[in-house]
C-alpha positions in Angstrom: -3.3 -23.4 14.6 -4.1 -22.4 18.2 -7.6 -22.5 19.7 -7.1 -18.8 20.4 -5.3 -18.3 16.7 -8.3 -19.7 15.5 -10.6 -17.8 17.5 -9.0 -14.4 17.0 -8.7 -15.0 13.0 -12.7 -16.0 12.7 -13.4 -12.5 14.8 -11.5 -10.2 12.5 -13.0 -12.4 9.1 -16.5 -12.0 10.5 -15.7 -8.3 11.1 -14.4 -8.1 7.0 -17.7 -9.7 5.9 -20.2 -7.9 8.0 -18.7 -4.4 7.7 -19.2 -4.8 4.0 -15.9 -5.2 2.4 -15.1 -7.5 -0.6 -11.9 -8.2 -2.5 -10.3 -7.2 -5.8 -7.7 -8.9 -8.1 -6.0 -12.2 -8.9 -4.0 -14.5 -6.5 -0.8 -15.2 -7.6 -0.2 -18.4 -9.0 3.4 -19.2 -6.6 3.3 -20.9 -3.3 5.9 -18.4 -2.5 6.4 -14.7 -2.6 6.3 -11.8 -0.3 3.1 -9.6 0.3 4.0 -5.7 -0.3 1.0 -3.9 1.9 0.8 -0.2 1.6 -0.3 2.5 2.2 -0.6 2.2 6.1 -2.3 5.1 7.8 -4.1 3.0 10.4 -4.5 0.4 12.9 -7.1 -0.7 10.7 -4.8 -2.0 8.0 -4.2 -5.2 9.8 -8.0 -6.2 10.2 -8.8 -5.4 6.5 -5.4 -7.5 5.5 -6.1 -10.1 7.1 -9.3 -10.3 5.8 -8.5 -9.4 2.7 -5.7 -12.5 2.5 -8.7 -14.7 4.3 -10.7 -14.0 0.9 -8.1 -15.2 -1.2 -7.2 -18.4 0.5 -4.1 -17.0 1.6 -2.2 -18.2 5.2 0.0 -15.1 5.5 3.3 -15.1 7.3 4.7 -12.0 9.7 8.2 -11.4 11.0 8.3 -10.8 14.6 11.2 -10.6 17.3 12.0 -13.5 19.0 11.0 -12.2 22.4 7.2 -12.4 21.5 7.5 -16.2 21.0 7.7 -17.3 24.4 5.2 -18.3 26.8 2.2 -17.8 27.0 1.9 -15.8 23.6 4.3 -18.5 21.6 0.9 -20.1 20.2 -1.2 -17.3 19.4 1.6 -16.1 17.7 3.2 -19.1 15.7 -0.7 -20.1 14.9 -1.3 -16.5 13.5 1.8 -17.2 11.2 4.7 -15.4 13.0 8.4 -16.1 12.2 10.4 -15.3 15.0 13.8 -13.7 14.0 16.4 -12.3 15.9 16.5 -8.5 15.9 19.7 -8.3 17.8 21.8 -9.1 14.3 19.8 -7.0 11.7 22.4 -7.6 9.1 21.0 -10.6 9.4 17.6 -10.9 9.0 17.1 -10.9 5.1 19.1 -14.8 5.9 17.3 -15.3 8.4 13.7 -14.9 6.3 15.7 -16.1 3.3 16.0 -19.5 5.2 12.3 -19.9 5.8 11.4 -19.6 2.3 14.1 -22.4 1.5 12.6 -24.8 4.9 9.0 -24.1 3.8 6.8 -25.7 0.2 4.1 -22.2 0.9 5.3 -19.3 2.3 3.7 -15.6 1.9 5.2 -13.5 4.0 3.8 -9.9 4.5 6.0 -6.4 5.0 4.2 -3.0 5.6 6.7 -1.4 3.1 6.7 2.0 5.0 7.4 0.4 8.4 4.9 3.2 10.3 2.0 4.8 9.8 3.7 7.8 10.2 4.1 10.2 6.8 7.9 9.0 6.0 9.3 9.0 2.1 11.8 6.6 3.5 10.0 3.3 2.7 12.0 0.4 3.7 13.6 -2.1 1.3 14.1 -5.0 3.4 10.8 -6.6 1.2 12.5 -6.1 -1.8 15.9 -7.9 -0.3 14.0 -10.4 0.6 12.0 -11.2 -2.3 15.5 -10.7 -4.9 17.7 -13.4 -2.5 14.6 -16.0 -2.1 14.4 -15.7 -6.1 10.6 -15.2 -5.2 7.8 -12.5 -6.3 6.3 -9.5 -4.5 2.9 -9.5 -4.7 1.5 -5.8 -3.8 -1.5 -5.4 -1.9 -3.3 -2.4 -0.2 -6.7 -1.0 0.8 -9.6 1.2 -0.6 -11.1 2.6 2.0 -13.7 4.6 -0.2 -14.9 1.7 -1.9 -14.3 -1.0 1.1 -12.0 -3.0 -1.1 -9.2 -5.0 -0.1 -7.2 -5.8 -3.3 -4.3 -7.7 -4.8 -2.3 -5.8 -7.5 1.1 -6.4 -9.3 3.1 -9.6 -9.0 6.8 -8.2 -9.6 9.7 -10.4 -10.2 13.1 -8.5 -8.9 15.5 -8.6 -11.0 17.9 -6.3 -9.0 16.9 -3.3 -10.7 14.7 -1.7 -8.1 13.4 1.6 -9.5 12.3 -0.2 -12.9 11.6 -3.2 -11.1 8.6 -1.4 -8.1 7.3 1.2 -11.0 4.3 -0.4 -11.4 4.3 -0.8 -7.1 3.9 3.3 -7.1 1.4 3.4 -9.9 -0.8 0.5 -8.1 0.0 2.4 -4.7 -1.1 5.6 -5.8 -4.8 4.2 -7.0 -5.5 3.0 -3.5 -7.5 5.4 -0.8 -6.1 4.4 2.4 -8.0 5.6 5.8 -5.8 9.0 6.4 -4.6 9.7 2.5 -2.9 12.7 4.4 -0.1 10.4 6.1 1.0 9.1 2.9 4.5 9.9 1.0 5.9 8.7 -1.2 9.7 7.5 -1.6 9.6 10.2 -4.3 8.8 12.3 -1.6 5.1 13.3 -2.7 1.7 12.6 -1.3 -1.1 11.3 -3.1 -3.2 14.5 -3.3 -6.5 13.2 -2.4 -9.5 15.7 -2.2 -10.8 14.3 0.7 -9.7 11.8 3.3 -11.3 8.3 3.2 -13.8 6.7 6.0 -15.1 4.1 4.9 -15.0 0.9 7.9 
């Protein structure tokens, strides 16, 4: 890891730890599987994730486009844990990710499910794609905003049966209090009918 990787990971854990947050469940007990964060309202997602996966002794891996590996961010981004894939063939990509689970012994990659922080019932599936080819788990993840916790829920094995399979994804889902509970929908199409949006930082 990068000087700068290094630097910018210590400034968003020291952030976590001084603004009061603290961490809730079980790290799973594979070297490999993908992380499942949701809900994402906010900017502020990332910073508690990383935090969150800092807690738990987790080096998380992110997809990004290839372009954003050249110089002079290629470090920074490689020592954060990027994977650069080729957007240009998105048919593609699930291989491409697939590959890197097969090159690497530990390898948790993270996926923001809904893919903005936007209020969209369409939540991708590329995680669960992913996790069924690699024969690995999704792990699901999320904030409580309320409560400042970052937390670890469900480890679900696919088995190519996706609605029974991410069941227990909504139910853990639906228990979190993300920053803007008003942006959330889900791919049943409802909201999570919170009284009051959360604040907590």
């Amino acid at each position: 890891m990068s000087f700068l990787a290094r630097l910018v990971r210590s400034v968003i854990v020291g952030w976590f730890r001084r603004a009061g947050w603290t961490v809730s469940g079980t790290r799973p007990p594979d070297a490999k599987f993908v992380l499942m964060g949701a809900p994402h309202t906010s900017n502020w997602d990332f910073l508690v994730f990383v935090g969150t996966v800092e807690a738990f002794g987790i080096r998380p891996r992110f997809m990004g486009k290839n372009s954003l590996f050249r110089w002079p961010f290629a470090g920074l981004m490689r020592g954060l844990g990027g994977v650069p894939v080729d957007r240009s063939a998105p048919g593609d990509m699930v291989e491409q990710v697939v590959a890197q689970f097969a090159a690497n012994d530990d390898f948790a990659l993270i996926i923001a499910a809904e893919g903005t922080r936007d209020p969209t019932s369409r939540w991708r599936t590329g995680y669960y794609r992913i996790a069924l080819a690699a024969g690995v788990p999704i792990v699901c993840a999320g904030p409580d905003y309320n409560h400042k916790i970052g937390i670890l829920g469900p480890r679900i094995m696919p088995t190519g049966d996706y609605e029974a399979d991410m069941a227990p994804a909504w139910a853990f889902f639906r228990t979190l209090i993300p920053r803007h509970p008003e942006r959330v929908l889900f791919p049943d199409g409802h909201g999570m009918a919170l009284p009051q949006a959360a604040d907590g930082l």
